[in-house]
N, C-alpha and C positions, 0 to 999 in steps of 0.2 A: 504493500500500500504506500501510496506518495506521504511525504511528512511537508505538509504545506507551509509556509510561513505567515505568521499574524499578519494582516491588511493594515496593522497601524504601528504596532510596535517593532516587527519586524523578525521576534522569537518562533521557533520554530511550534505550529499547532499540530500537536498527535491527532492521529484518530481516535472517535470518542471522549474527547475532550472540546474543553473551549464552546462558542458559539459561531453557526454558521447562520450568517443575514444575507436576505438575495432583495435587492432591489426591486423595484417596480420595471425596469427594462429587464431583469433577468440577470443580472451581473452580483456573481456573489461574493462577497467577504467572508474572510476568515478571524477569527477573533480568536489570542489565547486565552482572556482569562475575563469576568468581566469588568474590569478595568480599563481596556481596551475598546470595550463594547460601547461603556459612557463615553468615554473620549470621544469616540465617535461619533456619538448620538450629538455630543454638544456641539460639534463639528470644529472642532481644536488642532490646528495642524501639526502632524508629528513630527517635521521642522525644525518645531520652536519649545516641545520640551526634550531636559535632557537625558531620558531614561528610554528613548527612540534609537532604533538602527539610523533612520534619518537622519537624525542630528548626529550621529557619531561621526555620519559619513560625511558629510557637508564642515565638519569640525577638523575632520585630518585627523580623528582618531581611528580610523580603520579601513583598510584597504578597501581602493576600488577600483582599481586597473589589477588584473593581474590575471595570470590565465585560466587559474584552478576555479573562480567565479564564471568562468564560460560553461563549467563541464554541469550546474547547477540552475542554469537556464534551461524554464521550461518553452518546450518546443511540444510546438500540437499539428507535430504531422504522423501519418500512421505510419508505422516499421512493420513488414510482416514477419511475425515470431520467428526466433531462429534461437535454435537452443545454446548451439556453442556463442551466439553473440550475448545472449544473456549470461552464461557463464563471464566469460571476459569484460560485461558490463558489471557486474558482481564484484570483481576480483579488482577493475578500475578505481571503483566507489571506492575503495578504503584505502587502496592507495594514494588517490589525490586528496581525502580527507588527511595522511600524515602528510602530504606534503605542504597541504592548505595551514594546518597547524604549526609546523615549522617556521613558514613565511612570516605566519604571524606570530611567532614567535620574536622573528627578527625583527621585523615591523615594531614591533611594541617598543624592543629594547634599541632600536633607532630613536625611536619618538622621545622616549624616557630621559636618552642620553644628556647628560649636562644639569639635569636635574637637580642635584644638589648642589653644584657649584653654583646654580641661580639663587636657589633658595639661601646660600649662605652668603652671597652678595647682597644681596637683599635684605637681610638682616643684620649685617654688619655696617648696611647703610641708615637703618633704623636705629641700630645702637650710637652710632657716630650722631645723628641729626638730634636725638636723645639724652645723651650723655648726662644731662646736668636733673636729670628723674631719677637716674640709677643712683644706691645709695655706694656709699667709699667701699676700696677694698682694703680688708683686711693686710696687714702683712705678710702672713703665710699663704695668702692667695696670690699676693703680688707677685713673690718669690718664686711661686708654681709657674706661673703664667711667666715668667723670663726665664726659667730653665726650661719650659717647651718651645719658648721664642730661639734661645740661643740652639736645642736640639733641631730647628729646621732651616738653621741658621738667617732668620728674621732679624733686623734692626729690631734693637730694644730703647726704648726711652728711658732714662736712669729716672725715677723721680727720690728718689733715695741719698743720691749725691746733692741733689740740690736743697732738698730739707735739713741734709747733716751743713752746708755751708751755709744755709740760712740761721740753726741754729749755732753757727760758729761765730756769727756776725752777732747774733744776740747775746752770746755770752761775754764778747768783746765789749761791746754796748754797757752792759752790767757791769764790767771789770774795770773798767774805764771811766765810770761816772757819769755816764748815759751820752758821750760827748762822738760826734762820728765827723769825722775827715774830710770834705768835699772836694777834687780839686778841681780847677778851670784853667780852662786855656784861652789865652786872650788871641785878638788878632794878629798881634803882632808877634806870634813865635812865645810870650812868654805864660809863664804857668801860677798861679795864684790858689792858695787854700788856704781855706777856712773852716772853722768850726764850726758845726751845726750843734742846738743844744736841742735836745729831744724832750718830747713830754714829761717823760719821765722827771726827767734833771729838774725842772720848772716846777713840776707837782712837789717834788722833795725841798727846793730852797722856797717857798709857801708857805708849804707845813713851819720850816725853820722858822719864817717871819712870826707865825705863829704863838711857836713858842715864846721866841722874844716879848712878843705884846704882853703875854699873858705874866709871864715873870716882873717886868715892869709895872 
């Protein structure tokens, strides 16, 4: 017995299943399930949803050039029976069924291909555009992520070096009496510095005046 295909979705309809609807001129559809059936009735084109041969096909999700789809084309001319050609039709059928399977085997993992390299462009372009929603990392996280940087041999941004020199400059600052160096270079070739006094220093000789007042 023929194994027909659904008139809307495109899955194959057994015999004894499904719904079979024949038009007012006589032109019948086949339906696998009744899912199919309402589709139809509402008159929804297979197109435009995505759980359609239609749309997969129209999408570039499944082949439709190819030759093994010839052998699966129905033809309504009469053959008269011949035993060995049914044999050999027999023996066709499962052969070009593995090789149909095959194709699309490769088909799939053509289409597939790059796949993840998009998806992690694409999120690394999210995390970049992002960055300032993500909460700090830890140190032993930082540490991780520059020993798999330096394993794939990636540039590493040090931010470690620059925190230890920032906290070198501030313990300078404290050791110093809150007082920091500036130099300038004037137009003319020569070099001129000066002392900047920082908040800090200003808050402490305050407080000093302070005390003064209050002793007095």
């Amino acid at each position: 017995m023929r194994i027909e295909d659904c008139s809307f979705c495109g899955r194959p309809a057994y015999p004894s299943k499904g719904i079979t609807f024949v038009r007012n001129d006589g032109k019948s559809f086949r339906f696998c399930r009744s899912k199919c059936n309402r589709n139809y009735k509402m008159k929804r084109n297979p197109r435009k949803l995505k759980w359609t041969k239609a749309y997969r096909r129209n999408a570039g999700k499944e082949m439709t050039v190819d030759s093994t789809l010839q052998f699966a084309a129905r033809r309504n001319e009469p053959v008269r029976y011949d035993r060995d050609l049914a044999a050999k039709t027999l023996a066709a059928i499962k052969r070009v069924s593995e090789i149909r399977a095959r194709r699309e085997r490769v088909f799939y993992k053509k289409r597939m291909a790059g796949k993840r390299e998009r998806e992690l462009a694409a999120a690394r372009k999210l995390v970049a555009e992002n960055e300032h929603l993500l909460p700090r990392l830890r140190g032993s996280e930082k540490k991780r992520l520059a020993e798999l940087a330096a394993e794939r041999g990636e540039d590493v941004v040090v931010e470690e070096e620059e925190q230890m020199l920032l906290a070198t400059r501030k313990n300078a600052v404290k050791a110093f009496g809150g007082e920091q160096r500036r130099v300038k270079v004037r137009v003319d070739g020569g070099v001129e510095e000066e002392i900047v006094r920082t908040i800090r220093e200003e808050v402490d000789e305050e407080d000093d005046d302070e005390d003064v007042d209050m002793e007095d």
